[in-house]
C-alpha positions in Angstrom: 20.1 41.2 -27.1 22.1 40.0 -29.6 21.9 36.6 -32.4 23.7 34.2 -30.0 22.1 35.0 -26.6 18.4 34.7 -28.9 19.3 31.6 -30.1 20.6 30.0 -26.8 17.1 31.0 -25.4 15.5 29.5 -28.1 17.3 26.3 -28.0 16.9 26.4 -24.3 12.9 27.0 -24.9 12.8 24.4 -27.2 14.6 21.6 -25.1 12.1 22.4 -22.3 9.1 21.9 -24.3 10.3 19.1 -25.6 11.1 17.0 -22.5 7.9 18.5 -20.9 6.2 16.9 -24.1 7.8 13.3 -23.4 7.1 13.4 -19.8 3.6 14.5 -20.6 3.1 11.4 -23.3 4.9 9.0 -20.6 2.4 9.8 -18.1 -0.6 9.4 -20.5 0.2 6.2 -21.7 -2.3 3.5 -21.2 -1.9 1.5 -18.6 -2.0 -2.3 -19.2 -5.0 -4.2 -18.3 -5.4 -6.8 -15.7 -8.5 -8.8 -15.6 -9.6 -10.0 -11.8 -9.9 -13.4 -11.7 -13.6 -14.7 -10.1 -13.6 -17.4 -8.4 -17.1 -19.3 -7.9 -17.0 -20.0 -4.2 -16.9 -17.5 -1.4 -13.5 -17.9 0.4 -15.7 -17.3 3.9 -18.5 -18.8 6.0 -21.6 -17.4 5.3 -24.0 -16.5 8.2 -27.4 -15.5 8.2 -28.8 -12.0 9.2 -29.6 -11.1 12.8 -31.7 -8.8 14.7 -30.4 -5.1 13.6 -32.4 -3.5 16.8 -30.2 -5.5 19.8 -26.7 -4.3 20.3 -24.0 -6.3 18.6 -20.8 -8.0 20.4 -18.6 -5.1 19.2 -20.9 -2.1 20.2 -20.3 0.8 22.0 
C-alpha cells in the first residue's frame, strides 16, 4: 500500500467517524419539555358503578 492510498483511507476513516459522531450527538440531544396542562373539571359525565356480574350492553 503506498503513502497516498493510506492517507485517503485514513481521511476516509476519519470523515466517517466523524459524521457518525454528529448524528450520534443529534439523536441524543434532549428533547424539549412540554408540561400537560390539567384542567380541574372532567370534560365527561360521570356515572356511577353498576353490577359487574350481569352482562353489559356491549357483551358478547
Amino acid at each position: 500500500m503506498t503513502r497516498r492510498k493510506f492517507f485517503i483511507k485514513v481521511v476516509g476513516a476519519g470523515s466517517a467517524i466523524v459524521l457518525g459522531v454528529s448524528w450520534l450527538a443529534g439523536k441524543a440531544s434532549p428533547r424539549r419539555f412540554v408540561r400537560a396542562v390539567r384542567t380541574n373539571c372532567y370534560p365527561g359525565c360521570l356515572e356511577s358503578l353498576r353490577e359487574i356480574t350481569k352482562m353489559g350492553k356491549w357483551g358478547g
